[in-house]
N, C-alpha and C positions, 0 to 999 in steps of 0.2 A: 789717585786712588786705584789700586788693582782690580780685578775682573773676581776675586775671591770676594774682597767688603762689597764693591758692588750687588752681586752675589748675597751676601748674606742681608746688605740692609733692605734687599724687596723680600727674603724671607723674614726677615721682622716687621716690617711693614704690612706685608700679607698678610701677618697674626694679627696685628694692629686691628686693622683694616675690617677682618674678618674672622675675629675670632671663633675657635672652635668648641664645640661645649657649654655653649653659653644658655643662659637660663638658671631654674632652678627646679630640686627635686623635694616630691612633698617626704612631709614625717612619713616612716622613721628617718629618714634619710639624714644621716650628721650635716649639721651645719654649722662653719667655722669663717669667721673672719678675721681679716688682718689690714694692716694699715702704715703710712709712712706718711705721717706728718709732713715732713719736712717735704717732700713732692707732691702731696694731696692724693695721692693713691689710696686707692678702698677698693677692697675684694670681700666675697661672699663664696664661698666655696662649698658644694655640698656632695657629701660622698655616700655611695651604698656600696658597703663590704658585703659579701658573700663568699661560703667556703676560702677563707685567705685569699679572696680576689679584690681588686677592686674593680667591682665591677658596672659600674656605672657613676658619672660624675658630671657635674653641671657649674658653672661661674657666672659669680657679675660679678662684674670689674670695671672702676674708671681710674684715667688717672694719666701718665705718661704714655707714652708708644711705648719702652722699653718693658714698665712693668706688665704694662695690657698683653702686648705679647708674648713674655715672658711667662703668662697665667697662662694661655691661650698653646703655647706651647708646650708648656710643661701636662698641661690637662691630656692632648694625644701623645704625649711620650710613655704616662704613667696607667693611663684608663685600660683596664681589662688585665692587667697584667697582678702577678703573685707579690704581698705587701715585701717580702724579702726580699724581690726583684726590684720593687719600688725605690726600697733604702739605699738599693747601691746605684741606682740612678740618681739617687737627691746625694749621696757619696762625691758622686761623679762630676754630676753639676757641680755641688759645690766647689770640688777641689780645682774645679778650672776657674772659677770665680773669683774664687781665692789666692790663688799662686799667682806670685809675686812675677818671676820670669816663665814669660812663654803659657805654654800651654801642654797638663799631662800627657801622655801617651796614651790613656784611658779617654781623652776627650773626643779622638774617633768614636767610640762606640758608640757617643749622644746622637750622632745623625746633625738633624737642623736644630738642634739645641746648641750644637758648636758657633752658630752664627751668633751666638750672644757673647760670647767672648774680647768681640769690640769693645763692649762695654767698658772692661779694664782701662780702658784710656781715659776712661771719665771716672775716678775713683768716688765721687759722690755718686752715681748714678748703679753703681753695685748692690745699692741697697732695694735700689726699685727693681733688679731682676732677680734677688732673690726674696722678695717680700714673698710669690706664691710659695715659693718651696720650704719656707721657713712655718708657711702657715701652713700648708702639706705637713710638714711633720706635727705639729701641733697638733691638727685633724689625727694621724697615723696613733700618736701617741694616747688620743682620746679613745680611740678604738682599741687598741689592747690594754689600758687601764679600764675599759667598763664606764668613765666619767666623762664629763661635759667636755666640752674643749673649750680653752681659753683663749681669748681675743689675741692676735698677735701684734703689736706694736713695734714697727722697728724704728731705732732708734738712733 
């Protein structure tokens, strides 16, 4: 094992461990959950937008190392930042999650979100690191339609 996975598995463990953002925010504050059957993963996500910011965010989450950190991660990537700046981060993640060889040129910018990238070698277990982000856009998508958010289930 190289001194990089090394590397990356105590920054997911870290998240694991000690997740950041955790709790929850009272009404109004959006509340969205998601879930992955198949690994027993459950999150509770609750966001407060302001002026196109997201500017305060809270989780519970159990379930795997991968997804728990994953929320945990993804939560200080996206927290405070502009929802447009948000999408091309959930852009970004996804497309390194997703590509088949290697990893985009765009996956520098994630910082320690690049550490999840192992993951590809387990192709069942891509779904528990992007359960947050999937239910992140869910959350995103309820706040510019004005409506509920619906529960997210992957599948």
């Amino acid at each position: 094992m190289s001194v990089a996975d090394d590397l990356y598995r105590e920054i997911i463990l870290d998240h694991y461990r000690n997740p950041r953002y955790k709790g929850e925010l009272p009404p109004p504050a959006l509340k969205v959950e998601g879930a992955n059957p198949l690994c027993g993963d459950e999150l509770v996500m609750y966001l407060e937008v302001k002026d196109n910011h997201l500017a305060d965010l809270r989780i519970k989450t159990q379930g795997c190392s991968i997804s728990c950190a994953s929320t945990s991660m993804m939560a200080e990537a996206v927290k405070g930042k502009e929802l447009t700046e948000i999408d091309k981060i959930i852009e970004q993640f996804k497309e390194m999650m997703l590509q088949k060889n290697g990893a985009p040129e765009s996956a520098e910018e994630l910082g320690d979100l690049e550490a999840l990238q192992g993951v590809k070698k387990y192709p069942v277990r891509i779904k528990c690191a992007l359960l947050p982000w999937n239910t992140l856009i869910e959350a995103l998508k309820a706040v510019r339609s004005h409506k509920p958010a619906e529960k997210v289930i992957m599948e």
